[in-house]
N, CA, C and O atoms as a Tripos MOL2 file, in Angstrom:
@<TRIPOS>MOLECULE
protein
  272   271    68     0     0
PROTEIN
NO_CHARGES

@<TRIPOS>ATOM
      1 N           0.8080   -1.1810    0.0000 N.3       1 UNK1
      2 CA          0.0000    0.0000    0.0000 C.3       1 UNK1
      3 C           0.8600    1.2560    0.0000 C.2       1 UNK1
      4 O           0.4900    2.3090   -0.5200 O.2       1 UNK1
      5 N           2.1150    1.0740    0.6580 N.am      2 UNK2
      6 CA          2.7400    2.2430    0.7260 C.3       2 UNK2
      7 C           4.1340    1.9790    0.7470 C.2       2 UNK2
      8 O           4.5910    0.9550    1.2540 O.2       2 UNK2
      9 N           4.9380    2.9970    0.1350 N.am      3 UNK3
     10 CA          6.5560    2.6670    0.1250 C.3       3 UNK3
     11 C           7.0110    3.7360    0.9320 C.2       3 UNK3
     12 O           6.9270    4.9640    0.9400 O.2       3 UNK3
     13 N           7.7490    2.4350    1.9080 N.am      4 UNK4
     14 CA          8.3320    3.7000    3.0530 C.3       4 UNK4
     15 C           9.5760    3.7150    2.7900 C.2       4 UNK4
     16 O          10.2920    3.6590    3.7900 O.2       4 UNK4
     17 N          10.2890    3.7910    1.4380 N.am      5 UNK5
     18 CA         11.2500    4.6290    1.2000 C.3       5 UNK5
     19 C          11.0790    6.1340    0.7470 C.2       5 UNK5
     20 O          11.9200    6.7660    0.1080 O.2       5 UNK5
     21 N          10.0420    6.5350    1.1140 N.am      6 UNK6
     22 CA          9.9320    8.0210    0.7730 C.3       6 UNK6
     23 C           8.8070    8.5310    1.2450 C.2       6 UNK6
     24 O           7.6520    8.1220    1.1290 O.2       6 UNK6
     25 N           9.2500    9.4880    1.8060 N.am      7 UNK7
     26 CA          8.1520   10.2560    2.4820 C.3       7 UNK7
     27 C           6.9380   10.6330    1.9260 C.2       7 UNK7
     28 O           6.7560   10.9660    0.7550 O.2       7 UNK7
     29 N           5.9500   10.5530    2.9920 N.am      8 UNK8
     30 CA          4.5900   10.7570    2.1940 C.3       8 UNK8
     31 C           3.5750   12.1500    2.5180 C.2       8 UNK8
     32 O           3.3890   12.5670    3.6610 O.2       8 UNK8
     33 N           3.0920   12.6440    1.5340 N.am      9 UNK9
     34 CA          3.1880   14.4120    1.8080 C.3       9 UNK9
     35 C           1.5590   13.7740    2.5700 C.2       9 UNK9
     36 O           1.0040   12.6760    2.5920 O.2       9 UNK9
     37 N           1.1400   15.5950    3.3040 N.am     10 UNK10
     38 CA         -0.1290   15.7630    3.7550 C.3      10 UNK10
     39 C          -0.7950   15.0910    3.2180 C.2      10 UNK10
     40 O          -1.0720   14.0500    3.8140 O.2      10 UNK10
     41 N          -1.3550   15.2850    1.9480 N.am     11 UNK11
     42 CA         -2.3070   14.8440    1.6170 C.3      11 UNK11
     43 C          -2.2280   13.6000    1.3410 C.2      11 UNK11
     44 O          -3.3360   13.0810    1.2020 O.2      11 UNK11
     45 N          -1.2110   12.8050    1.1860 N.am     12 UNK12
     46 CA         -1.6850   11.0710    1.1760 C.3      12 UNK12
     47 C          -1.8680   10.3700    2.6090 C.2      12 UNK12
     48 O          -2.5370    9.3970    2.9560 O.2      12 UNK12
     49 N          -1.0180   11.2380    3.3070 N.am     13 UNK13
     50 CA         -1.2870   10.8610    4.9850 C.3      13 UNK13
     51 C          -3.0120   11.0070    5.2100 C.2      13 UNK13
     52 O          -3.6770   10.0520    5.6090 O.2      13 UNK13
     53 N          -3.5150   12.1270    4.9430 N.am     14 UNK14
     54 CA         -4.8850   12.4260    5.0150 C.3      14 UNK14
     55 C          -5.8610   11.7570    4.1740 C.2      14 UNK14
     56 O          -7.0780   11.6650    4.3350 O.2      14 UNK14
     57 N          -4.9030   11.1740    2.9820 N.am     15 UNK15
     58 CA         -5.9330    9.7480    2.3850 C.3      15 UNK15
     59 C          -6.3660    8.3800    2.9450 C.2      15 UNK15
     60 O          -7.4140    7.7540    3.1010 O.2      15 UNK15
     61 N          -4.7730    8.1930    3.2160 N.am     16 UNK16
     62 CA         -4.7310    7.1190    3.6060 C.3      16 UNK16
     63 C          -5.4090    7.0040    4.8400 C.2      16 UNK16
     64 O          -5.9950    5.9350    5.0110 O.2      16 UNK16
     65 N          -5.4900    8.0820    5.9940 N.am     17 UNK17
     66 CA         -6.4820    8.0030    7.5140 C.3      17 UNK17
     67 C          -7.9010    7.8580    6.5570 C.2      17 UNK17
     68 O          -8.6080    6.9390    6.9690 O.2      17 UNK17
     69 N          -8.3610    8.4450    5.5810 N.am     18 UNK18
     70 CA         -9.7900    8.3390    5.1110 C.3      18 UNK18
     71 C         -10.3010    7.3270    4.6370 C.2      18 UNK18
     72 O         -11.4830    6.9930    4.7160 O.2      18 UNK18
     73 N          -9.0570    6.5430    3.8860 N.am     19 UNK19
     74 CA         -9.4500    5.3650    3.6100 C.3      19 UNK19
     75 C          -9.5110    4.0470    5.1390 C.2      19 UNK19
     76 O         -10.3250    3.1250    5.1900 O.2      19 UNK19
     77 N          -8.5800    4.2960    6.0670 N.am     20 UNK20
     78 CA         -8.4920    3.2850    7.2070 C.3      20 UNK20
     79 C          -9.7820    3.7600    8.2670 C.2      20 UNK20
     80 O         -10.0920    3.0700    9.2380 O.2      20 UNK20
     81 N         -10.4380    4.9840    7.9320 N.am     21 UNK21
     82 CA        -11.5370    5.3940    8.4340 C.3      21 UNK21
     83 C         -12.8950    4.6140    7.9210 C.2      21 UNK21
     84 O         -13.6990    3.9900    8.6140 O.2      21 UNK21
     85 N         -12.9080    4.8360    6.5000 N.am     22 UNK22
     86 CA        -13.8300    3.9660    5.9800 C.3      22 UNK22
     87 C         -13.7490    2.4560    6.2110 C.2      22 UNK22
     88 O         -14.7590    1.7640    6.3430 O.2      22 UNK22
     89 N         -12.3990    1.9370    6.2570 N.am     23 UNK23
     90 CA        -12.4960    0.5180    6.5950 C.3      23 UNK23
     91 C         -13.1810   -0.1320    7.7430 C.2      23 UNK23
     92 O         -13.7510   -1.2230    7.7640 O.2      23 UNK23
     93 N         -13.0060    0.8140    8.7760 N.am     24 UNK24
     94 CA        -13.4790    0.8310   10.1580 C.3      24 UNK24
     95 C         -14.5540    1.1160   10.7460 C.2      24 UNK24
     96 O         -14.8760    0.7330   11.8710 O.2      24 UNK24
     97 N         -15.4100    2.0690    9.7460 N.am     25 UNK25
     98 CA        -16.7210    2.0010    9.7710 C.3      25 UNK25
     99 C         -17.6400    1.0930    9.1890 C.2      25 UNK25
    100 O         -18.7960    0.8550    9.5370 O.2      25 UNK25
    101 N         -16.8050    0.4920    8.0140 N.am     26 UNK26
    102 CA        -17.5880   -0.8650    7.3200 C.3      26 UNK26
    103 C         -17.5540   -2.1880    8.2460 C.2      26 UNK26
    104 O         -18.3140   -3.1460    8.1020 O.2      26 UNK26
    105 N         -16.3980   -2.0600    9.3590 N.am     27 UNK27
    106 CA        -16.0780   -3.4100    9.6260 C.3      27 UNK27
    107 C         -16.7830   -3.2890   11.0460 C.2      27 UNK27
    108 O         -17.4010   -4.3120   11.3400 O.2      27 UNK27
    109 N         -16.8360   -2.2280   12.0350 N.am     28 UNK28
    110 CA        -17.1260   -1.8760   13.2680 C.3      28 UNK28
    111 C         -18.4790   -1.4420   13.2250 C.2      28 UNK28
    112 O         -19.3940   -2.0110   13.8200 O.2      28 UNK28
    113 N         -18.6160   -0.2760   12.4080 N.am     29 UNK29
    114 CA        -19.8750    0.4320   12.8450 C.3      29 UNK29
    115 C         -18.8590    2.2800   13.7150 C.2      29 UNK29
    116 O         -17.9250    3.0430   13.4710 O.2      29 UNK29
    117 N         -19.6540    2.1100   14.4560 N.am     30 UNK30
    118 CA        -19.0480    3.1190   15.5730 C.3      30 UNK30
    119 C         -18.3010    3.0070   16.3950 C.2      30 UNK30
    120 O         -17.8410    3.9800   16.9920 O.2      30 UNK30
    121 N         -17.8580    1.3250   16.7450 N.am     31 UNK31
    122 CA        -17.0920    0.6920   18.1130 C.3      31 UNK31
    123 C         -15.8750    0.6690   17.2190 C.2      31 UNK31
    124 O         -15.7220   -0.3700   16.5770 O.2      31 UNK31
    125 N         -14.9310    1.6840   17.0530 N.am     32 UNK32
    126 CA        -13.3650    1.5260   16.9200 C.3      32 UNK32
    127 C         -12.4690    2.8130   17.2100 C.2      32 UNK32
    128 O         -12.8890    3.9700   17.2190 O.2      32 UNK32
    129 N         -11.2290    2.4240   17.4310 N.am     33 UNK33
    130 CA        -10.6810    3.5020   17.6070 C.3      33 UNK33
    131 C          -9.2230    3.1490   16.6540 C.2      33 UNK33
    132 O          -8.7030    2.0520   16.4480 O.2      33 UNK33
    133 N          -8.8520    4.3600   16.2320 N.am     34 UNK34
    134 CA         -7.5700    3.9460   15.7720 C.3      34 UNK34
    135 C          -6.4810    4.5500   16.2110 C.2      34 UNK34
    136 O          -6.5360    5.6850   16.6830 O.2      34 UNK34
    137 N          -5.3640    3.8680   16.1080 N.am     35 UNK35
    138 CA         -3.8300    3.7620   17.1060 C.3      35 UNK35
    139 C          -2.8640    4.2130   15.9470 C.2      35 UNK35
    140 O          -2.9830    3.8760   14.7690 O.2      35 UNK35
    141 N          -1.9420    4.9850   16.4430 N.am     36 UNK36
    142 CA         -0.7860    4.8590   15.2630 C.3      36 UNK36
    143 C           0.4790    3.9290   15.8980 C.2      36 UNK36
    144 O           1.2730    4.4800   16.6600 O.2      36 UNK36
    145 N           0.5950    2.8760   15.6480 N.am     37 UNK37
    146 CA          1.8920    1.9960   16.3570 C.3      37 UNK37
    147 C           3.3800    2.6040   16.1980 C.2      37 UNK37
    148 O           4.3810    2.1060   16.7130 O.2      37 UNK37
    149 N           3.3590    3.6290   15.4890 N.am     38 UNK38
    150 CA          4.7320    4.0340   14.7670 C.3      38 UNK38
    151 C           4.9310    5.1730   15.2680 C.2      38 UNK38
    152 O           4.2810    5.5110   16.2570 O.2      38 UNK38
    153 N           5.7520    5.9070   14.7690 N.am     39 UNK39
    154 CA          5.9820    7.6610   15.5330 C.3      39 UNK39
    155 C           5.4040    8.1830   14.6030 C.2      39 UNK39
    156 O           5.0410    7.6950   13.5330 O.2      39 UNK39
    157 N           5.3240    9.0400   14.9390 N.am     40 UNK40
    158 CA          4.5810   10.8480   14.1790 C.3      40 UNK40
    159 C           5.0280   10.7240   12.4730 C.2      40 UNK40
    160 O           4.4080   10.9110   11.4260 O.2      40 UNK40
    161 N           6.6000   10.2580   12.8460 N.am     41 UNK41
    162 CA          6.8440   10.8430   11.4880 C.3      41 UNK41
    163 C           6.5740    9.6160   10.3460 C.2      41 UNK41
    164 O           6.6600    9.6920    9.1200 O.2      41 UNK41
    165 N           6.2640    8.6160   11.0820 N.am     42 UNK42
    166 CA          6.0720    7.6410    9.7300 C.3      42 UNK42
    167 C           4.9180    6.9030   10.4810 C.2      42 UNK42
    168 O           5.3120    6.0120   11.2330 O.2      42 UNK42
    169 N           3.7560    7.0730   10.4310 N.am     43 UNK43
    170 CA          2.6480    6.6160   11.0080 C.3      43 UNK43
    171 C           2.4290    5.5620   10.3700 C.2      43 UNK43
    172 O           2.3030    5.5020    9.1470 O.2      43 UNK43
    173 N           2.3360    4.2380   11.4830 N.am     44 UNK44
    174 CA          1.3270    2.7890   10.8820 C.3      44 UNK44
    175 C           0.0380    2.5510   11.6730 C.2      44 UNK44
    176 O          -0.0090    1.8690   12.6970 O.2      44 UNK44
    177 N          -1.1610    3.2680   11.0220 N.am     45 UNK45
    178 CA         -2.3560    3.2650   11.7950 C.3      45 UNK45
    179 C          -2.8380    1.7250   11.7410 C.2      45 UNK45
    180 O          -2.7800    0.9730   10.7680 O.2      45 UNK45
    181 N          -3.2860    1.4700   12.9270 N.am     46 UNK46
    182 CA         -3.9290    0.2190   13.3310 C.3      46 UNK46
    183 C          -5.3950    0.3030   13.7440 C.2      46 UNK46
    184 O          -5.6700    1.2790   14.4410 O.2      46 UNK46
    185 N          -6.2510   -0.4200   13.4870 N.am     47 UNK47
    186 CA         -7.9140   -0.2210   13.5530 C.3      47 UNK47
    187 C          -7.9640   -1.3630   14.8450 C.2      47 UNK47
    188 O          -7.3900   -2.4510   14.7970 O.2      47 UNK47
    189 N          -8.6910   -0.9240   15.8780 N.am     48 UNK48
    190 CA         -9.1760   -1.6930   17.3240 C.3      48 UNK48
    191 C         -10.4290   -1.6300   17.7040 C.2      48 UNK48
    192 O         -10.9260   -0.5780   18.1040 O.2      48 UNK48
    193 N         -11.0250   -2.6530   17.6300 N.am     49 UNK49
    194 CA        -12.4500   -2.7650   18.0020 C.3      49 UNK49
    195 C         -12.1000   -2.5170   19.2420 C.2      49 UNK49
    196 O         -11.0630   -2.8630   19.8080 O.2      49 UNK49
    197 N         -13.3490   -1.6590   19.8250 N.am     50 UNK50
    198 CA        -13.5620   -1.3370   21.1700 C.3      50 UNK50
    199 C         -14.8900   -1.0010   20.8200 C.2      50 UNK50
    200 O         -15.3410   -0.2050   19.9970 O.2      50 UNK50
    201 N         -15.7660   -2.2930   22.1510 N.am     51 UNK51
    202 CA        -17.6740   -2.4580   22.1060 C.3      51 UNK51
    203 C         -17.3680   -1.5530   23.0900 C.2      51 UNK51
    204 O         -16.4830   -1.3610   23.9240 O.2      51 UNK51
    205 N         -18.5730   -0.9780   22.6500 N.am     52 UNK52
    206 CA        -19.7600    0.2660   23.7130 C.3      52 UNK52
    207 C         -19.7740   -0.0660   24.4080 C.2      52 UNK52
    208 O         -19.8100   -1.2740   24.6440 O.2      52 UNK52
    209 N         -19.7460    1.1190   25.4200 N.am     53 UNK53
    210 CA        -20.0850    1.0130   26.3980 C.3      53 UNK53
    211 C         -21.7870    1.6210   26.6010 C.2      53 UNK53
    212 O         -22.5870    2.1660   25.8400 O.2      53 UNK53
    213 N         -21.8200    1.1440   28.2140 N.am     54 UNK54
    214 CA        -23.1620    1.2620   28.5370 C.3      54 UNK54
    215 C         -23.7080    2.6760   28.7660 C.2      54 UNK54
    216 O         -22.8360    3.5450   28.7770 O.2      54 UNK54
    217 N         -25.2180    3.1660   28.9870 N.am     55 UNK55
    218 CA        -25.4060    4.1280   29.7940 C.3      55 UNK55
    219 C         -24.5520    4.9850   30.8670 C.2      55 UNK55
    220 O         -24.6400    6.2020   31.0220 O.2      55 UNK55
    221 N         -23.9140    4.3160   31.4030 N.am     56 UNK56
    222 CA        -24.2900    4.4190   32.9350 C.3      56 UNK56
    223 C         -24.8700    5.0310   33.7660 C.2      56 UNK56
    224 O         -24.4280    5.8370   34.5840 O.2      56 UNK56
    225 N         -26.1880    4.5710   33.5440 N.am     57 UNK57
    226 CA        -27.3270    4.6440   34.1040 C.3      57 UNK57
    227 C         -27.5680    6.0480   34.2380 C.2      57 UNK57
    228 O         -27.6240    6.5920   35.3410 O.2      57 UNK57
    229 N         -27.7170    6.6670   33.1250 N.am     58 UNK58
    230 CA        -28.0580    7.9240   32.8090 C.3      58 UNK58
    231 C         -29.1490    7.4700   32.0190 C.2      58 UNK58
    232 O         -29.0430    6.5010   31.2670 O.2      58 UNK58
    233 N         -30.3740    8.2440   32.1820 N.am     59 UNK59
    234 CA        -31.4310    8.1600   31.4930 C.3      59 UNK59
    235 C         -31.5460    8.7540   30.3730 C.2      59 UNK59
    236 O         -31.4550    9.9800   30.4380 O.2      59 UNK59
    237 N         -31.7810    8.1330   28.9720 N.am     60 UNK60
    238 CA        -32.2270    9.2210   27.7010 C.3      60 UNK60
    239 C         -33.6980   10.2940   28.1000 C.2      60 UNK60
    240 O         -34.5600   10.0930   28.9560 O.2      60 UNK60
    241 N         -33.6210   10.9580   27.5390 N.am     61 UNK61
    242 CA        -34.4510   12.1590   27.6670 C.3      61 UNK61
    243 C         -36.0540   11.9170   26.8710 C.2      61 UNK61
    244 O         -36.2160   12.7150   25.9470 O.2      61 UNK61
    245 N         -36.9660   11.1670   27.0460 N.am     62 UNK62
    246 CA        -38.1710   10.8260   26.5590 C.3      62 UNK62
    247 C         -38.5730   12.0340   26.1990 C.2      62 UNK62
    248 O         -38.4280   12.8620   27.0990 O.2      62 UNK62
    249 N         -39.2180   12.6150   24.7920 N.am     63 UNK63
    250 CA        -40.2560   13.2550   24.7040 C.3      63 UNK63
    251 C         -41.3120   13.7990   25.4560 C.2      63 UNK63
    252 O         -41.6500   14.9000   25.8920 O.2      63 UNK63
    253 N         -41.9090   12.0730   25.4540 N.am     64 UNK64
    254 CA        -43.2330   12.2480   26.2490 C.3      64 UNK64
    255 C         -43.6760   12.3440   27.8930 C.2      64 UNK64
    256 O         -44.7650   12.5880   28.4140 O.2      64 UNK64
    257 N         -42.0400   11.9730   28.6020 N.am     65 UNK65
    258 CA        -41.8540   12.4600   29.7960 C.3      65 UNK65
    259 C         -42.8850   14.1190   29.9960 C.2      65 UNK65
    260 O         -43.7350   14.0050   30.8780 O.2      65 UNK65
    261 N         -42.8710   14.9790   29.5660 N.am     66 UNK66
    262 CA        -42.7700   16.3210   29.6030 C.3      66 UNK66
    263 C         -44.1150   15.9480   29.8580 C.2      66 UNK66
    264 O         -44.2940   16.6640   30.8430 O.2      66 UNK66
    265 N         -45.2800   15.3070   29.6850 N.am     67 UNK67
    266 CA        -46.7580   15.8720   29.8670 C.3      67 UNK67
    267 C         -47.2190   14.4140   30.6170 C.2      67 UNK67
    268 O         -48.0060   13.7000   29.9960 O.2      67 UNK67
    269 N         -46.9340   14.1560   31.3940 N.am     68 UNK68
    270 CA        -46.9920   12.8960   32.7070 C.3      68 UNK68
    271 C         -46.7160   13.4970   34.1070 C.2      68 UNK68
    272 O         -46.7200   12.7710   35.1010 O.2      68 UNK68
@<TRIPOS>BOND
     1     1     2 1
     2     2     3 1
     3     3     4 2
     4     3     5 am
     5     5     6 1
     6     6     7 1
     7     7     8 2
     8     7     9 am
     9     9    10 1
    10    10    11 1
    11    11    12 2
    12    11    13 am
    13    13    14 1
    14    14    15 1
    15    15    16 2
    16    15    17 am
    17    17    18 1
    18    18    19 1
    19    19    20 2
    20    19    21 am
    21    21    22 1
    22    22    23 1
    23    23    24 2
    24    23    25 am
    25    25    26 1
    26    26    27 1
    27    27    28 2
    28    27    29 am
    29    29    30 1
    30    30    31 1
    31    31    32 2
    32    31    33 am
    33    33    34 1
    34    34    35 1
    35    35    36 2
    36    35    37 am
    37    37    38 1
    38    38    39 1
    39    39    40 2
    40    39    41 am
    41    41    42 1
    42    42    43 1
    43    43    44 2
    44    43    45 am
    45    45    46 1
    46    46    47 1
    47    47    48 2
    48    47    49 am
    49    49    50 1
    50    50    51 1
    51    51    52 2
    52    51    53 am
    53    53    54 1
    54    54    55 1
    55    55    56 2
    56    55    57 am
    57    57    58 1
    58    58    59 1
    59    59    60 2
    60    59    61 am
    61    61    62 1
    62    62    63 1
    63    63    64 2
    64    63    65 am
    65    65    66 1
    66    66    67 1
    67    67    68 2
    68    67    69 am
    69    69    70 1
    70    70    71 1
    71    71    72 2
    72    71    73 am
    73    73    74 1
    74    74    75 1
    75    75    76 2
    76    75    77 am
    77    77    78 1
    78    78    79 1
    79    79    80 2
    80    79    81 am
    81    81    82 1
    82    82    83 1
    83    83    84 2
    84    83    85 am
    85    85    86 1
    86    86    87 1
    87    87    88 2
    88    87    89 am
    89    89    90 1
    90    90    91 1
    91    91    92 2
    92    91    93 am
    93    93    94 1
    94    94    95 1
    95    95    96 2
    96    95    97 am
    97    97    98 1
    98    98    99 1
    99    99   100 2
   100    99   101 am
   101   101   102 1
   102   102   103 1
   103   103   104 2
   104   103   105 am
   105   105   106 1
   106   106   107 1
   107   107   108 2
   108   107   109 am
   109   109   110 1
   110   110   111 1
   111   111   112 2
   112   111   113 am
   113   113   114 1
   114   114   115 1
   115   115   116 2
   116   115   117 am
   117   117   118 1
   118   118   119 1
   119   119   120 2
   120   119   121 am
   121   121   122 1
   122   122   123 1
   123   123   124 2
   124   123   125 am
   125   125   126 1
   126   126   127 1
   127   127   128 2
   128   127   129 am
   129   129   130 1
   130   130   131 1
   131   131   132 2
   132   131   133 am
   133   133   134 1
   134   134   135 1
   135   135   136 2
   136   135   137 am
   137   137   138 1
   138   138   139 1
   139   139   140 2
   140   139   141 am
   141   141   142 1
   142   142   143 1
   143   143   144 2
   144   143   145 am
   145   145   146 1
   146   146   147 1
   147   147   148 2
   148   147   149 am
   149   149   150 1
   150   150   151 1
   151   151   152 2
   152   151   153 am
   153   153   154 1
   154   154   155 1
   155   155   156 2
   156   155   157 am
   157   157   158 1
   158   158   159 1
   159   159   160 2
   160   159   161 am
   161   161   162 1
   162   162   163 1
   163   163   164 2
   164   163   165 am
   165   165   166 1
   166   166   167 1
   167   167   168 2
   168   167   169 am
   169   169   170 1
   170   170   171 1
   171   171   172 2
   172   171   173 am
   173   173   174 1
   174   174   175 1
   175   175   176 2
   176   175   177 am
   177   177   178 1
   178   178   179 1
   179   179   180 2
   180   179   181 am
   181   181   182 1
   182   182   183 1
   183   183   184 2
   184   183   185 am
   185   185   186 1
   186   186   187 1
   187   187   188 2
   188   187   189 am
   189   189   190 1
   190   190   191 1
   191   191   192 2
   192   191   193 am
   193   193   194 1
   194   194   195 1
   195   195   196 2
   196   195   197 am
   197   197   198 1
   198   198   199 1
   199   199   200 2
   200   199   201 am
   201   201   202 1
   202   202   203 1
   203   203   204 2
   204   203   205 am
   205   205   206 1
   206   206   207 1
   207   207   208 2
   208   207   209 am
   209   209   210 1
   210   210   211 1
   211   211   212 2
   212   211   213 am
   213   213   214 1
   214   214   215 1
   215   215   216 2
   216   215   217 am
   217   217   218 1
   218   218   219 1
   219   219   220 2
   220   219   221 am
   221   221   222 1
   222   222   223 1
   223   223   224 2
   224   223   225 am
   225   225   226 1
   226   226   227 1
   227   227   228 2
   228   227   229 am
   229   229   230 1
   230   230   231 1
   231   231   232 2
   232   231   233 am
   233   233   234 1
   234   234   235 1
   235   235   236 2
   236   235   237 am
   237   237   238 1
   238   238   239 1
   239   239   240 2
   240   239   241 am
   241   241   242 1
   242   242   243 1
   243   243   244 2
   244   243   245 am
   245   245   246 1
   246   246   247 1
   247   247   248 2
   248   247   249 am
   249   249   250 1
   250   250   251 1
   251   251   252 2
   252   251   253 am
   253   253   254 1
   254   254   255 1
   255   255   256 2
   256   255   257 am
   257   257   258 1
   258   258   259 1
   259   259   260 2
   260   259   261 am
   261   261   262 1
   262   262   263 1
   263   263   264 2
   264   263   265 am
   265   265   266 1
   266   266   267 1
   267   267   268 2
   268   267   269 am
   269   269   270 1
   270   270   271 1
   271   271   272 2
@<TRIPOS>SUBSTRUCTURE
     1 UNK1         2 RESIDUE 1 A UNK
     2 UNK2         6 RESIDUE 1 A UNK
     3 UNK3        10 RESIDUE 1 A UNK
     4 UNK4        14 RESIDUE 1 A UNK
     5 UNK5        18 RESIDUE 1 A UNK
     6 UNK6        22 RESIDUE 1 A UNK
     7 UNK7        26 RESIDUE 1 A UNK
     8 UNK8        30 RESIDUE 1 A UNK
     9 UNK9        34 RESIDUE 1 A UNK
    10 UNK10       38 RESIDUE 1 A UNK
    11 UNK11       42 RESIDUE 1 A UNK
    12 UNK12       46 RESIDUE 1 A UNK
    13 UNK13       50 RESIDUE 1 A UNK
    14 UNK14       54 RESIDUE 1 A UNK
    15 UNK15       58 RESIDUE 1 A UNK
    16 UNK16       62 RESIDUE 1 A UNK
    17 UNK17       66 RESIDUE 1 A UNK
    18 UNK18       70 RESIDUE 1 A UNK
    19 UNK19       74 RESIDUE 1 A UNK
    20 UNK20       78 RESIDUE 1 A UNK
    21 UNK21       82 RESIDUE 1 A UNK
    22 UNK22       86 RESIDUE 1 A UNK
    23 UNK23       90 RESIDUE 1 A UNK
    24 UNK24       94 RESIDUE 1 A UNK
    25 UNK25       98 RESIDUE 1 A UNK
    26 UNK26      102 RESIDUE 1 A UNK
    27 UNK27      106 RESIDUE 1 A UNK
    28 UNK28      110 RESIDUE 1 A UNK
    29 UNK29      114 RESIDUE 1 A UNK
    30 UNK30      118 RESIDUE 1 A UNK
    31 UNK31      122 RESIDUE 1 A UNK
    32 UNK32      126 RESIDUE 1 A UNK
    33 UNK33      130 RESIDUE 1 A UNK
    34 UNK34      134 RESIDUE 1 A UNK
    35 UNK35      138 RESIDUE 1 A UNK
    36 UNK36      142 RESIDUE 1 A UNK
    37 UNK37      146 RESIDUE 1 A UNK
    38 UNK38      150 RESIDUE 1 A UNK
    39 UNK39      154 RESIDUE 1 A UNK
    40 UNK40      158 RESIDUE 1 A UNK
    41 UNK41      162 RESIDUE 1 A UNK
    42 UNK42      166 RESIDUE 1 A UNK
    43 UNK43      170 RESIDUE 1 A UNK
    44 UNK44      174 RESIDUE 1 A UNK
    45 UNK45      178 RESIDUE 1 A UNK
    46 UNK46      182 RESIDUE 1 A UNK
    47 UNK47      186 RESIDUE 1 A UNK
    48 UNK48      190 RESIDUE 1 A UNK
    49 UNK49      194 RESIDUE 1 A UNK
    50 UNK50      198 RESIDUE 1 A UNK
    51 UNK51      202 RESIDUE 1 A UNK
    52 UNK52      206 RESIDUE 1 A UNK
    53 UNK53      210 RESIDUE 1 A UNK
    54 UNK54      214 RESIDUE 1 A UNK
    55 UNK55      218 RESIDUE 1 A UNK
    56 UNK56      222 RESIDUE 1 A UNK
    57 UNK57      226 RESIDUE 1 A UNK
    58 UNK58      230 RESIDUE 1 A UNK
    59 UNK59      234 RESIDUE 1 A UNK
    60 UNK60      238 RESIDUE 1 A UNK
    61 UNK61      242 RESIDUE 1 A UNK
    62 UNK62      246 RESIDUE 1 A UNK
    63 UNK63      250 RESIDUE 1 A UNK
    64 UNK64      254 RESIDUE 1 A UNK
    65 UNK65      258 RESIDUE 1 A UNK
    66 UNK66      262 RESIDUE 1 A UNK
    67 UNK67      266 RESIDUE 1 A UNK
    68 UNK68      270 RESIDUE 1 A UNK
């Protein structure tokens, strides 16, 4: 996907997160986060499922609460 004999400008860095973004929404949904395993200057983003969490026990806000 990528040759790391040469540096890769803004904008393919900013492709390539868009494309590992889309991967991660096709494969997860909303439960992921992504990691860069590498340093700053030569980033190897990694995709990590991480399931939802719960409420905690915070109530959603009903509509129809308001006239009860």
């Amino acid at each position: 996907m990528r040759d790391n004999g040469a540096a890769r400008t803004k904008g393919q860095l900013s492709r390539e997160l868009s494309e590992l973004i889309g991967e991660a929404r096709s494969k997860y949904g909303n439960d992921y986060i992504i990691v860069n395993e590498a340093s700053e200057n030569d980033p190897r983003w990694t995709i990590l499922y991480q399931s939802s969490k719960g409420s905690g026990g915070i109530k959603e806000a009903d509509i129809m609460d308001r006239w009860q």
